[in-house]
C-alpha angles and dihedrals in degrees: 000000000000114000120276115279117283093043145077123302086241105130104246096182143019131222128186105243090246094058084056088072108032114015095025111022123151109308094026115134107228130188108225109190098261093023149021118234136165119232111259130240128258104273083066091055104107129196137191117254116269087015093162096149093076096066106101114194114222098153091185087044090045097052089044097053084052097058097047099040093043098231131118105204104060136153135173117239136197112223114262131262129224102264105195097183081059099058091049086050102052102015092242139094134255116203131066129321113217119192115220108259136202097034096199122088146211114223108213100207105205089241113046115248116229121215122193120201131157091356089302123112124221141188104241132200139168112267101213136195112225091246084064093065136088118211084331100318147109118232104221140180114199114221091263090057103258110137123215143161113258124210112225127209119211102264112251100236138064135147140256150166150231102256078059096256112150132200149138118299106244083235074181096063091035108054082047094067093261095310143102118263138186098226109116097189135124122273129231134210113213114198122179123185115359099345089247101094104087091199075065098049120089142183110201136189112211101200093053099026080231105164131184129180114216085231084079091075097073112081135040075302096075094061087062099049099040089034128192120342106242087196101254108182095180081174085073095054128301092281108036120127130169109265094232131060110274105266144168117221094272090060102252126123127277120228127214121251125207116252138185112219094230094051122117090234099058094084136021110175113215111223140175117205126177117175117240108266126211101264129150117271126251112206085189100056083048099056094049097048092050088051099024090135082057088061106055090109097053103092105144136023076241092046083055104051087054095044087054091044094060094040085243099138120083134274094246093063115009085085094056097039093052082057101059142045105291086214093056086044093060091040093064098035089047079052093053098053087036089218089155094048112130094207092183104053091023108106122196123193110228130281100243088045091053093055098036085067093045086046081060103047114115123268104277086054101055090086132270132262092248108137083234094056122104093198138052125159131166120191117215124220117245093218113130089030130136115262086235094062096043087042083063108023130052105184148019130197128193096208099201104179124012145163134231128197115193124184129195106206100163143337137235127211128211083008145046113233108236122257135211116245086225087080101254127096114259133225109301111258124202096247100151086280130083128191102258119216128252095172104272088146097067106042131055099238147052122202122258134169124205121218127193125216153128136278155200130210139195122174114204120223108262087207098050090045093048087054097041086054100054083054116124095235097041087050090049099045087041096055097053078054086055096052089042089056087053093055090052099047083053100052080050094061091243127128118269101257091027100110101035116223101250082231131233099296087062090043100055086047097048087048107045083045088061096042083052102051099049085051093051092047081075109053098020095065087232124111115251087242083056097066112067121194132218120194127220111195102149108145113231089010099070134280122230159124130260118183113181137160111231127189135152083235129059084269088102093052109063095117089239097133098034085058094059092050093080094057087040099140087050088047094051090038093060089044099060092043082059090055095051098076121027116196089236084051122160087027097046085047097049098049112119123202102223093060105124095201099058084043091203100130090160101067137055114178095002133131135148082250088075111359121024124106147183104290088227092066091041118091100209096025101271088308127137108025137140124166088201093079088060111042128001122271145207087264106020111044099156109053108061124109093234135057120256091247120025120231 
């Protein structure tokens, strides 16, 4: 990661290529060891020149990208590297620029400085602007005369919106009580106990004896003292604003909130994954995305035939493209810019429904053992099993090798977008969060990383699931689910039917995926935040779980998970039995999701007692779960999938 702009190209931090798309994506606020900065955008994103390798081919993810984001040219890049032979070369840095954010400072006086207000005592400290420093310092004279340079620490706290703009809290206008004021004093930040309380956390003016709590932000208060969001993106760059006034979707101002940096809701990447499906290789699509640069001259079959003729095309691919139709060599490199995309009329189905039907082809299409390939699946036979088991599940796969794609195209802040259990990203809906830019529009590319890793699959029997959902308790217990989405839809501001509930047969799945990894975490020797999940639930196309490691190391392909696959009905058996009783029972099982002062419309019997799991390995963030679909219950004994004792 290059230096903040405004100073040298020197690399002042480093980040491991998958937290660039998912911890510390663009507009992530980030602590260096000597700075705080927020990762830029992507037009600060260098590479170094013919830096073809970054490129990374998903055609379905790809397409799908193009649809949602409304553009036609689009590629998927890994994040750069530090080059150093580049820099040398051309006197200039590859890597990430990452603006300096927040700009306001907190002075550490070597002996600490006591304030005494209202009989209480507080640690105070000046609160300092970055134009009052020198090379990082703070020029200081302690009461008997002596003068020193004071380090200074980033101050906690900044502001944001909605719409995810971010900025410097005006400490000026709010320790004036949201107005401008004359006094041209320092200001003092008072702090009592352990510094976490904010009714015990205070900015002061000295000269007017003017004090606010930053307990004063909560409330209809805080829109007064932080005042209305201008739209600041300093991951953009130090000065860039959104071009239009900072509105919600009804057309009214956003105000700014107060945030800590270090808070979970500062930051919610927005990503779109599709895993890697069997499909025959074309020798050709991989040369020119691995020498696309090479390719800026190529803009017709025409245009090509000249180019060959005068030698004029590069080393690296002149050789392959004499060899083939001109015509077939401008179709696949115009696919691959996708150039001739109608994004507006072009429909993709989605992603998971795509794979589900590959995860049911017959044996010789699930992929080969070749070291090239991004697939390999091997189904066992269920032979041998226990009736309960083939009554439920149709199919196992040992997934010995995949691929995973995953693209960052925006961020949210306070609040995660919603996403469709069908795997893309739905209409956005106006949620109190809104996707922030990070300058897709004007490039050709989003950034995207590819991890490699192993799998195992269980397809769930559509009949038996048909029949398990007419059933008089799963109709009871669903429709309580359905009024609780309603209520959530309506604290969203959203209309009552507007996000539609994903429905039983989702939420057994989602369930019975979580029951098992945390099952497998114990006998696989991965963590249970290592094992993601993706969820299959497409009437008529196949329902199922996949649970799979994924790392751009060999960390995914241990063979942790494909070794469990041969003893799956003990596997699934253990984890039912771990579903049964949960260690908050009766209160897990009682609770009911339409209860509006819990506010949790999403679960049914879930807890972290018994359900809930690392939000990395969740698929929709630890909503929409109720082990009561799976097995009974202390309250709900008619509604699960399987029976109370297995045969």
């Amino acid at each position: 990661m290059p230096a903040p702009q405004g100073t040298s190209n020197h690399p002042v931090g480093e980040v491991r290529h998958g937290q660039l798309i998912t911890t510390y994506g663009p507009g992530a606020m980030v602590d260096l060891p000597d700075r705080s900065v927020v990762i830029g955008g992507l037009n600060l994103w260098h590479y170094s020149r013919d830096d073809d390798s970054c490129n990374i081919d998903e055609p379905r993810l790809i397409a799908k990208l193009r649809g949602l984001l409304g553009v036609g040219t689009l590629l998927l890049k890994r994040p750069p590297h530090e080059d150093d032979d580049f820099a040398q070369k051309f006197k200039s840095s590859s890597g990430i620029r990452s603006p300096q954010f927040p700009l306001w400072f907190v002075a550490q006086p070597k002996e600490p400085i006591a304030y005494e207000e209202g009989g209480k005592r507080y640690r105070t400290r000046p609160l300092i602007h970055q134009r009052r420093l020198i090379k990082d310092k703070l020029p200081w004279r302690e009461p008997g005369g002596k003068k020193q340079d004071l380090d200074v620490v980033p101050v906690r706290f900044v502001q944001c919106c909605a719409n995810g703009h971010l900025s410097d809290i005006d400490w000026d206008r709010f320790v004036h009580d949201g107005k401008q004021s004359n006094c041209q004093e320092e200001l003092w930040l008072d702090e009592a106990g352990a510094g976490n309380d904010f009714n015990e956390i205070y900015v002061r003016c000295p000269k007017c004896k003017k004090r606010q709590a930053l307990a004063s932000t909560k409330g209809d208060n805080g829109a007064s003292l932080l005042g209305q969001c201008r739209g600041h993106r300093p991951w953009l760059g130090n000065f860039s604003t959104e071009a239009l006034p900072c509105t919600d979707e009804k057309g009214k101002p956003r105000y700014n909130r107060l945030l800590v940096r270090s808070a979970s809701n500062a930051y919610f990447p927005e990503m779109v994954g599709a895993i890697s499906i069997p499909q025959p290789e074309d020798p050709l699509r991989q040369l020119i995305i691995q020498n696309l640069s090479h390719c800026t001259k190529i803009t017709s079959a025409d245009r090509l035939k000249q180019l060959l003729d005068v030698d004029a095309l590069h080393d690296k691919i002149a050789p392959a493209f004499r060899e083939r139709d001109p015509d077939k060599v401008w179709a696949v490199l115009d696919a691959v810019r996708g150039s001739s995309v109608d994004v507006r009329t072009e429909k993709q189905p989605p992603l998971k429904q795509q794979e589900i039907k590959a995860l049911y082809e017959p044996a010789h299409l699930l992929g080969s053992s070749d070291p090239s390939s991004t697939f390999h699946a091997e189904i066992l036979p269920l032979t041998g099993k226990p009736r309960w088991f083939t009554d439920c599940f149709d199919r196992v796969l040992k997934v010995h090798r995949l691929r995973e794609v995953m693209a960052l195209i925006g961020f949210t802040r306070l609040e995660p977008i919603v996403k469709g259990v069908d795997g893309d990203p739905i209409d956005q809906h106006d949620i109190g969060a809104k996707r922030a830019d990070i300058n897709i529009k004007e490039l050709d590319w989003v950034p995207a990383i590819e991890n490699f890793g192993e799998g195992l699959f269980l397809g769930v029997n559509e009949a038996a699931l048909k029949t398990w959902c007419q059933g008089d308790g799963v109709k009871q217990h669903s429709s309580k689910h359905r009024e609780a989405c309603k209520l959530w839809n309506r604290d969203h501001g959203l209309k009552e039917n507007e996000f539609e509930w994903p429905g039983e047969a989702y939420l057994m799945l989602h369930s019975l995926a979580h029951l098992l990894i945390t099952t497998a975490a114990l006998e696989s020797g991965y963590g249970a935040s290592a094992i993601k999940e993706r969820i299959y639930s497409f009437p008529g196309q196949g329902y199922g779980i996949l649970l799979y490691t994924s790392g751009s190391g060999s960390e995914g392909t241990l063979g942790g998970l494909v070794s469990l696959a041969d003893r799956i009905d003990q596997l699934v058996a253990a984890a039912l039995e771990r579903g049964r009783l949960c260690s908050n029972d009766p209160f897990c099982s009682l609770h009911d999701p339409e209860n509006d002062l819990e506010k949790r419309y999403t679960h049914g019997a879930a807890c972290h007692g018994c359900l809930l799991i690392a939000e990395t390995s969740c698929e929709q963030r630890n909503q929409f779960l109720d082990r009561a679909f799976v097995v009974p219950t202390l309250d709900v004994a008619d509604a699960a999938f399987f029976p109370e004792q297995l045969p």
